[in-house]
TORLUMNU-298640 format. One record per residue (C-alpha): y, x, z. Coordinates in steps of 0.25 Angstrom, whole numbers, padded with zeros to 4 digits, always signed. Layout:
% TORLUMNU-298640
YXZ
...
***
This chain:
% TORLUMNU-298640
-0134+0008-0075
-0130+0000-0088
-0118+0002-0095
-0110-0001-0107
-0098+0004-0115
-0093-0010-0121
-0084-0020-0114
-0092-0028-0107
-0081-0040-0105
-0070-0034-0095
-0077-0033-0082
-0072-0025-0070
-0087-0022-0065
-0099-0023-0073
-0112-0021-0063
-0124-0017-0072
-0134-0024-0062
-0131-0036-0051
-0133-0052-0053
-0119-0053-0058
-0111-0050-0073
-0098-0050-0071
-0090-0058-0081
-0079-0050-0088
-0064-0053-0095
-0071-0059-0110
-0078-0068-0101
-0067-0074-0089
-0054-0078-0094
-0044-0084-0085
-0037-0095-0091
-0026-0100-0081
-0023-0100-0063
-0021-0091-0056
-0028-0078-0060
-0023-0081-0075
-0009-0081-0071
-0012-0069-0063
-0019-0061-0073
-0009-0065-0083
+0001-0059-0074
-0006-0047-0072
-0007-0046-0088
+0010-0048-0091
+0015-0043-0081
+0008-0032-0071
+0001-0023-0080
+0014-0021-0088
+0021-0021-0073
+0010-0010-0069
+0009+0000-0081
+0027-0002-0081
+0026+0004-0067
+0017+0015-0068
+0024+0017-0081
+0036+0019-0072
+0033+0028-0062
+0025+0038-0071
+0010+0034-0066
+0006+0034-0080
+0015+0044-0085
+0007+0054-0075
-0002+0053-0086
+0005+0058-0096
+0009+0069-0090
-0003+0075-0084
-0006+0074-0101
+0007+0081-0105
+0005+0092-0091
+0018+0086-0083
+0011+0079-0073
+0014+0089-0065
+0028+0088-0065
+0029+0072-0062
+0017+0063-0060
+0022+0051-0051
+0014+0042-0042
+0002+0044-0034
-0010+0049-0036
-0019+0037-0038
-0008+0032-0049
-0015+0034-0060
-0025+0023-0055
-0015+0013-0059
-0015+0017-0073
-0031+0016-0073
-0027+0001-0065
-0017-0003-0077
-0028+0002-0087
-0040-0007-0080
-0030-0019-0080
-0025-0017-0094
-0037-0015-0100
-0043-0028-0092
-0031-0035-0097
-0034-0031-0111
-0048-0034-0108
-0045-0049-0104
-0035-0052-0115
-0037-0042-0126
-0021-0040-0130
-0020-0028-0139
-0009-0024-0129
-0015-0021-0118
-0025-0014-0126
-0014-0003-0131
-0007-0001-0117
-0022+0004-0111
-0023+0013-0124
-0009+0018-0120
-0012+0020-0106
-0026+0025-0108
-0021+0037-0119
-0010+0041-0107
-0021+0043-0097
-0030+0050-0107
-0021+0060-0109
-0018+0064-0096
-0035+0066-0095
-0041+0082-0092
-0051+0085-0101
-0061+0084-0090
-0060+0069-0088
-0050+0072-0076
-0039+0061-0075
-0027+0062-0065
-0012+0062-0067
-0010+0067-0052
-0021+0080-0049
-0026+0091-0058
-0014+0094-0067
-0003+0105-0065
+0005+0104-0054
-0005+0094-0049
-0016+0094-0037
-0030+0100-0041
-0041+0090-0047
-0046+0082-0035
-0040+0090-0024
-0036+0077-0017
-0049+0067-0017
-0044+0060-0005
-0030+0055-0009
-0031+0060-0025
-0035+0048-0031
-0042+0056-0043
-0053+0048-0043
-0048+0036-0038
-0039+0036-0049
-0051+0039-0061
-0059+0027-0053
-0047+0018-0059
-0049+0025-0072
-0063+0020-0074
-0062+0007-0069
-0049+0005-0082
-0059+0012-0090
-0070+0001-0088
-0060-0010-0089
-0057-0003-0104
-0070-0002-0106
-0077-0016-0102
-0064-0025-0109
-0060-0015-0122
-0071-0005-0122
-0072+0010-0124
-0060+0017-0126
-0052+0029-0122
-0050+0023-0108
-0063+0023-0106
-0065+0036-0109
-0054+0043-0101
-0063+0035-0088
-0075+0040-0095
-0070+0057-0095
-0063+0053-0080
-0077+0047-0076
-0084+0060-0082
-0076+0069-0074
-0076+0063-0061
-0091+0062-0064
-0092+0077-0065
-0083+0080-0055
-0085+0073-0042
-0103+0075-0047
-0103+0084-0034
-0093+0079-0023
-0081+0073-0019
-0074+0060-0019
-0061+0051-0020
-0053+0046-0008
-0052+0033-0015
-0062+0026-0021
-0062+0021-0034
-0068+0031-0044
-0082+0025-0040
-0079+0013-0043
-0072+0017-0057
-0086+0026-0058
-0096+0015-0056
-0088+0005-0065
-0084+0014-0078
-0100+0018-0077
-0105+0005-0077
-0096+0003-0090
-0101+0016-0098
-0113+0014-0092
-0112+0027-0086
-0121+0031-0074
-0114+0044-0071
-0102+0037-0068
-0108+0026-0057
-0115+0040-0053
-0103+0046-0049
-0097+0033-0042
-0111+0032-0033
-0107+0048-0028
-0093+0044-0024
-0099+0033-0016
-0109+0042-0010
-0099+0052-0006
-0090+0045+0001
-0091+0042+0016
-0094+0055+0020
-0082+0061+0023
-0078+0070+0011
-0065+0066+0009
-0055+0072+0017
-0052+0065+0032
-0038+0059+0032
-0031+0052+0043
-0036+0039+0039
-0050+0043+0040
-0060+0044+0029
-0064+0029+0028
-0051+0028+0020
-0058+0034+0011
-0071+0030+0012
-0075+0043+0016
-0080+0039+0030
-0094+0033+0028
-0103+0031+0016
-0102+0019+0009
-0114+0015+0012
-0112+0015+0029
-0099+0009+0029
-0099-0006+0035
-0085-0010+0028
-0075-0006+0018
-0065+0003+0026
-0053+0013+0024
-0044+0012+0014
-0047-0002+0006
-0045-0001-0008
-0054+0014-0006
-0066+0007+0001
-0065-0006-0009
-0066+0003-0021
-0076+0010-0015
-0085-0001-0013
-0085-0007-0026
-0089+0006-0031
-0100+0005-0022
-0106-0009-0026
-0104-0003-0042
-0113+0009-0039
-0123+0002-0030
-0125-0009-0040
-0125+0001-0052
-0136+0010-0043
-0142-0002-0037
-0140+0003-0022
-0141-0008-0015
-0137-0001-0002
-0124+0003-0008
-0121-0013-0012
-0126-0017+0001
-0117-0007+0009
-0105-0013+0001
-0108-0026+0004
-0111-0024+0017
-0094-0017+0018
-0089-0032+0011
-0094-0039+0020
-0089-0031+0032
-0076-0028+0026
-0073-0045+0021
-0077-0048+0035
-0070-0041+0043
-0058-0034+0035
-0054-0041+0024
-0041-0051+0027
-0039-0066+0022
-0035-0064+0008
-0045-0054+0004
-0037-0041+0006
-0045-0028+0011
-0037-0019+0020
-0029-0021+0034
-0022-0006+0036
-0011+0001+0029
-0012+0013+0034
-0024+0017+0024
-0025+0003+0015
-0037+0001+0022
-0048-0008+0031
-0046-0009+0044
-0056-0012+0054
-0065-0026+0055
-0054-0037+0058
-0043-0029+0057
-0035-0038+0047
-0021-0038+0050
-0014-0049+0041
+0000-0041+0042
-0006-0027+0041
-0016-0031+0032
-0016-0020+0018
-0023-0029+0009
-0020-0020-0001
-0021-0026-0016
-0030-0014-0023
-0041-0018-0010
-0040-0032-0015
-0044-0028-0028
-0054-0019-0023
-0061-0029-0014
-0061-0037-0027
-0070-0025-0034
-0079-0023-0023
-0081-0039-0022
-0084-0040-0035
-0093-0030-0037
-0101-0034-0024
-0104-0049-0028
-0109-0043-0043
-0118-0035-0036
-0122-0048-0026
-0117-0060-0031
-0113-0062-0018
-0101-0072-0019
-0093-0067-0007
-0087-0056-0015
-0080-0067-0025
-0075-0074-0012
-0069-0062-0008
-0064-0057-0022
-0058-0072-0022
-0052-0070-0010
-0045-0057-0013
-0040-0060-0028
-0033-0071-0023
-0027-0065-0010
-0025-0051-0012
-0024-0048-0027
-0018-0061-0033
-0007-0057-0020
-0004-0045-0025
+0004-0046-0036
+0017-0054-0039
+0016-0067-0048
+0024-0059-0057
+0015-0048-0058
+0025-0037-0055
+0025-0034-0041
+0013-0031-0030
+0006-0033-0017
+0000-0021-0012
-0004-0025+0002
-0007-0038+0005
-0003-0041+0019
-0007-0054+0027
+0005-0056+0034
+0020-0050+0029
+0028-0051+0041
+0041-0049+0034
+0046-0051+0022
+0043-0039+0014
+0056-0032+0005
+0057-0037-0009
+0048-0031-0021
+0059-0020-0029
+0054-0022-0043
+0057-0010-0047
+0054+0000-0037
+0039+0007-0031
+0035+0000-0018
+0030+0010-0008
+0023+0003+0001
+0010-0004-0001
+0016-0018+0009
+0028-0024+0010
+0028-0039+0008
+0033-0039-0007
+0026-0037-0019
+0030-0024-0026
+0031-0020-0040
+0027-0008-0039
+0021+0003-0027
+0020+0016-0022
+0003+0014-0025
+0004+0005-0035
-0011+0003-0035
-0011-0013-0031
-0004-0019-0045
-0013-0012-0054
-0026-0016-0046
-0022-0031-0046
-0018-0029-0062
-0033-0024-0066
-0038-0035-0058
-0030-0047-0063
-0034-0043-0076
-0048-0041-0073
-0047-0053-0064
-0056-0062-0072
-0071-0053-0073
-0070-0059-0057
-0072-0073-0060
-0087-0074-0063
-0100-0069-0064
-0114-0070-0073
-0127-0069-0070
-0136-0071-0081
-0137-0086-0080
-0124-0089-0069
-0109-0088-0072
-0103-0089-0058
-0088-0090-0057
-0082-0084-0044
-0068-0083-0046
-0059-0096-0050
-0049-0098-0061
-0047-0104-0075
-0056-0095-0083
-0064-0096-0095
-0077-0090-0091
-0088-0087-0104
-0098-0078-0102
-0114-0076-0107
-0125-0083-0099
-0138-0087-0099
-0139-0085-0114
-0126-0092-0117
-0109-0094-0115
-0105-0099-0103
-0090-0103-0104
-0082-0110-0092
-0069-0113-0091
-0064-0114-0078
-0050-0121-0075
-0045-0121-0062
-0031-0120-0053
-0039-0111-0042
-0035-0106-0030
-0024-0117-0032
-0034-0128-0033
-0051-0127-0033
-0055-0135-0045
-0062-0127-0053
-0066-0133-0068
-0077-0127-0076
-0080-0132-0091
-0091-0127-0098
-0086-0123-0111
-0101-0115-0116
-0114-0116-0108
-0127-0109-0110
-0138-0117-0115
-0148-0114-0103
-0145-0116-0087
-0134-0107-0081
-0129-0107-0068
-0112-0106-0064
-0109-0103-0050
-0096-0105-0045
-0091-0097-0033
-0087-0107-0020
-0077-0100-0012
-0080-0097+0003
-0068-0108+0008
-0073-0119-0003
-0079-0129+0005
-0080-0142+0000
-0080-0137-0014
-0087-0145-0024
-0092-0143-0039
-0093-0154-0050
-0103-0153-0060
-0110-0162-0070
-0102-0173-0063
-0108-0170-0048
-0100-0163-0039
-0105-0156-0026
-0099-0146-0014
-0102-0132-0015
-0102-0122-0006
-0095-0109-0006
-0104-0098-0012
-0107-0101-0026
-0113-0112-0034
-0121-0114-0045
-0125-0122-0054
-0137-0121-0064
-0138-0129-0076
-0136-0131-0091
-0121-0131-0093
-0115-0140-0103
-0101-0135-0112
-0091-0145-0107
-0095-0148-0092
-0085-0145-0082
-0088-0141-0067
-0078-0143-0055
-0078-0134-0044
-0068-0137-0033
-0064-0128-0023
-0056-0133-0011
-0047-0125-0009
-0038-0133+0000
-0031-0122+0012
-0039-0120+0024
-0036-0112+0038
-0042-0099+0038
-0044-0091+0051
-0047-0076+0055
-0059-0070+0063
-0057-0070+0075
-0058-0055+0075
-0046-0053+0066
-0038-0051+0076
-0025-0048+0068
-0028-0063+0063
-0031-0071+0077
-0026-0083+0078
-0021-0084+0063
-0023-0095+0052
-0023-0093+0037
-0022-0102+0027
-0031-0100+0013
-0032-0110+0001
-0043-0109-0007
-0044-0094-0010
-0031-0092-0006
-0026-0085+0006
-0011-0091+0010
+0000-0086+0017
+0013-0090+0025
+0027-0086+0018
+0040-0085+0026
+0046-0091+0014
+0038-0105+0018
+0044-0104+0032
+0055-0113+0039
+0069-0108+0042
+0067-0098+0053
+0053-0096+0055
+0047-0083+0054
+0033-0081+0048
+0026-0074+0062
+0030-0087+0070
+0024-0096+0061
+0009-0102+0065
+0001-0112+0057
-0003-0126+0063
-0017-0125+0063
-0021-0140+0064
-0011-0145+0054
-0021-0137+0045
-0015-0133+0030
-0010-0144+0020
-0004-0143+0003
+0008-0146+0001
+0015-0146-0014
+0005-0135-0017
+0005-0129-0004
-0002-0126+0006
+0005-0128+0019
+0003-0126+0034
+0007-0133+0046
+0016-0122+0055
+0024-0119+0067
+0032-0106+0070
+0031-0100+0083
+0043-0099+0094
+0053-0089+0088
+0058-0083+0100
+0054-0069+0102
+0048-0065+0116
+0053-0054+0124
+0037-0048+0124
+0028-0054+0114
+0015-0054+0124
+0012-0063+0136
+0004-0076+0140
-0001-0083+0130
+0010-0093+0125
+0012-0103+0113
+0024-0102+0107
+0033-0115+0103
+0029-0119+0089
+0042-0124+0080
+0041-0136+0071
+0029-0136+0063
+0030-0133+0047
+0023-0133+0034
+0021-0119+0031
+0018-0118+0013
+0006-0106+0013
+0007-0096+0001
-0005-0090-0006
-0006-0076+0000
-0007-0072-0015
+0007-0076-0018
+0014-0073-0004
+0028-0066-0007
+0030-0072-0021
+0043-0078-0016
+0049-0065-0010
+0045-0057+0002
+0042-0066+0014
+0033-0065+0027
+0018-0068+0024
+0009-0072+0034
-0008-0077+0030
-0012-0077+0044
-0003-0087+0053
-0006-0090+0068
-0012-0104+0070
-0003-0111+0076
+0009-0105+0086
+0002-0100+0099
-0013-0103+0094
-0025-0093+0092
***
């Protein structure tokens, strides 16, 4: 493994062998749409909004006072809540990375020197275990979070280190690395799975090998049942087969997703292609058959976890933010490793869907399920008080497990190392937004800037700006529900297919390319062995994943006894895109089973759909995705 200790252009993973280099935040810059409002948002409003909450309930004073010897008296949250510090820090330092305001810069010196102190001699880091009055050192590795906690602590560390370079940050992770190193050389492992990811990617950074060697062990040892049995069973923690026999991503979500992008960085590092293959092989079984329309990972809320193949309930579907981000990881890291362009699909699918719907245009207040279907309206959002509960209908300032709004904060501001890749004479661009995209290739500078309205509207314009002086090839990622998409180039314009295409030629500064995406709404029906799902419609536009409101309804009619007029097929109207729909009979039967009827349909209606990503920005309403096709059909 090859590694460095300079900053290597703010990129989240850096593989030392695969086809693909990753481009990083000194070579993307968004410079308008939708992902710029929303990082801007993320930058003014939700870091300050995260850091003021934990602030607040003493999650980062737990800190200080495991350096003063009080944290015994009155540390406060849970025990995975130092994590969230380690999430600000990775954002913040991202941020910094992107924008360079000296600000930033002093707020993670701050943060940093807080946690430092509270550091044992050893290396060891926790607010929660280890300190008078506390638990024993790593009594707990089911439920303790110890690791799982210094996992986060690396992966801020290599966010410092590849955007600002070395620094004390980095050499807290460095001491914590070394000590779980020594410690865990022998045995044991963490009931959530994150420290290997943390291990593999702060050692790729150093270019430290005992670090990846130490991720490679906890893989190895998990699936064997050393963890102890809990009433969930041990494929919550992954504990229940090897990862290399398993055939899907199972248990608890986030658990398994972190898991397997730890997996592809240690196969890729160690070249095992059996590893990489074993992950690949859980993807494509798990996006087949247990991963819902908008990209989200997760059906059952009694452990956050998968359920079986086609069990996808759109009303008891989890759906949880942190898995969004997590499939995110894992997809990212597989199409590095392949090129394979299904992974962008997906990454596409769930930025869109499950993380742009987490948080609150104001960037204040928080999803951390992600249900298909809200029956009823959920209870206003207090602003000023801890949510308990993970669901509810209503975006929340601030939860119990507050793990979701500093997930989405780090990847907002990291958001941008996902749009493109390099090969050593390619540039592909797999992720749509006004950008400005200047990196090396083929012995030159290739600068595009890309100017587009996407997802609102599919032309994509790309000017040249600086070219290399020998023949490079651009590819340009065609979405999976693009047909009829065209590109325009060197006044020719031809229909691609989804996949990618290419082009291969000398480019010439001041040319301009035109990629349109049509990204008209269409109908979009379930496997037939979704069974939560039979006889239901939804309604997408272009990468966007729509939804019914109660808010859009006439006077009287209730969301569940509403059905889409299938053949009247889906319009736009004043920036809208709107259905044709009937409401069923509202009189309620005395038993709700007996011979096949079709219930009266009322009037017909247009029915406005809503981006899924922005469903209760008006105050809490019933949400539906999935509608019956038509009163009485299926």
């Amino acid at each position: 493994m090859t590694g460095t200790t300079t900053t290597v252009g703010g990129r989240p993973v850096v593989p030392s062998r695969g086809p693909l280099r990753p481009l990083g935040l000194r070579e993307t810059t968004l410079t308008g749409g939708f992902w710029a409002d929303r990082q801007e948002v993320n930058a003014v409003a939700t870091l300050d909004h995260c850091e003021a909450w934990m602030e607040r309930l003493g999650w980062l004073a737990n800190f200080d006072r495991v350096a003063d010897g009080t944290i015994g008296l009155g540390r406060t949250g849970w025990v995975f809540a130092d994590s969230e510090a380690y999430k600000l820090l990775e954002a913040l330092a991202w941020e910094h990375g992107r924008t360079g305001d000296p600000a930033l810069d002093e707020r993670i010196r701050r943060l940093t020197a807080r946690i430092g102190r509270a550091q044992d001699p050893d290396g060891y880091l926790s607010t929660a275990f280890g300190h008078p009055g506390q638990p024993p050192r790593y009594s707990d590795l089911e439920t303790g979070h110890e690791l799982y906690n210094a996992g986060h602590l690396l992966q801020a560390a290599v966010a410092r280190l590849r955007t600002a370079g070395p620094d004390d940050l980095v050499e807290i992770a460095r001491r914590a690395a070394d000590h779980v190193c020594a410690r865990f050389a022998g045995a044991g492992l963490c009931g959530h799975p994150e420290i290997e990811v943390g291990l593999a990617e702060f050692g790729r950074a150093l270019g430290e090998p005992r670090y990846l060697e130490q991720a490679r062990r906890f893989l190895d040892r998990r699936g064997h049942g050393s963890l102890r049995d809990i009433p969930l069973g041990r494929a919550y923690f992954q504990d229940d087969r090897p990862i290399r026999e398993a055939g899907a991503f199972r248990g608890h979500a986030v658990r398994a997703l972190y898991l397997a992008a730890a997996a592809v960085d240690v196969a890729v590092e160690l070249d095992d292609r059996e590893l990489l293959a074993a992950i690949e092989r859980q993807w494509r079984h798990t996006v087949a058959r247990r991963t819902h329309l908008t990209g989200g990972m997760g059906s059952r809320h009694q452990d956050e976890g998968f359920g079986e193949d086609w069990e996808l309930p759109p009303d008891r579907a989890y759906c949880e933010t942190c898995a969004g981000v997590a499939s995110v990881m894992v997809a990212w890291r597989l199409h590095l490793a392949t090129g394979d362009v299904r992974y962008a699909d997906l990454m596409e699918r769930t930025f869109y869907n499950v993380i742009a719907t987490s948080p609150r245009a104001d960037g204040r207040a928080f999803f951390y399920a992600n249900p298909l279907h809200q029956r009823v309206p959920g209870a206003p959002g207090d602003e000023d008080e801890v949510n308990p509960r993970a669901e509810g209908g209503s975006r929340a300032a601030w939860f119990d497990v507050s793990c979701c709004p500093t997930n989405v904060a780090r990847t907002l501001a990291s958001w941008p190392a996902y749009l493109a890749t390099a090969g050593d004479r390619e540039l592909t661009v797999l992720q749509y937004a006004s950008a400005r995209i200047d990196t090396e290739l083929g012995g030159g500078r290739f600068r595009l800037d890309v100017e587009t309205r996407y997802p609102h509207d599919g032309d994509v314009t790309i000017r040249v700006e600086a070219a290399p002086p020998d023949p490079v090839t651009l590819r340009l990622r065609i979405p999976p529900w693009a047909d009829g998409a065209s590109l325009e180039e060197d006044g020719r314009r031809r229909e691609v297919a989804p996949g990618l295409v290419a082009t291969t030629r000398r480019f010439t500064v001041g040319e301009t390319l035109r990629l349109r995406l049509p990204v008209r709404p269409r109908l979009t029906w379930p496997d037939p062995r979704v069974d939560a799902l039979r006889g239901c419609v939804a309604v997408e536009r272009g990468p966007l994943v729509l939804c019914a409101e109660s808010v859009d309804l006439p006077d009287g009619v209730g969301l569940d006894a509403v059905g889409i007029d299938v053949a009247a097929g889906v319009a736009e109207r004043d920036g809208r895109t709107v259905v044709r729909a009937n409401a069923f009979s509202a009189e309620d039967p005395a038993w709700p089973y007996g011979p096949r009827a079709r219930p009266d349909r009322g009037p017909a209606f247009d029915l406005p759909m809503t981006p899924y990503c922005r469903w209760a920005e008006r105050g809490p309403v019933a949400m539906r995705v999935w509608l019956p096709a038509g009163p009485g059909d299926g």
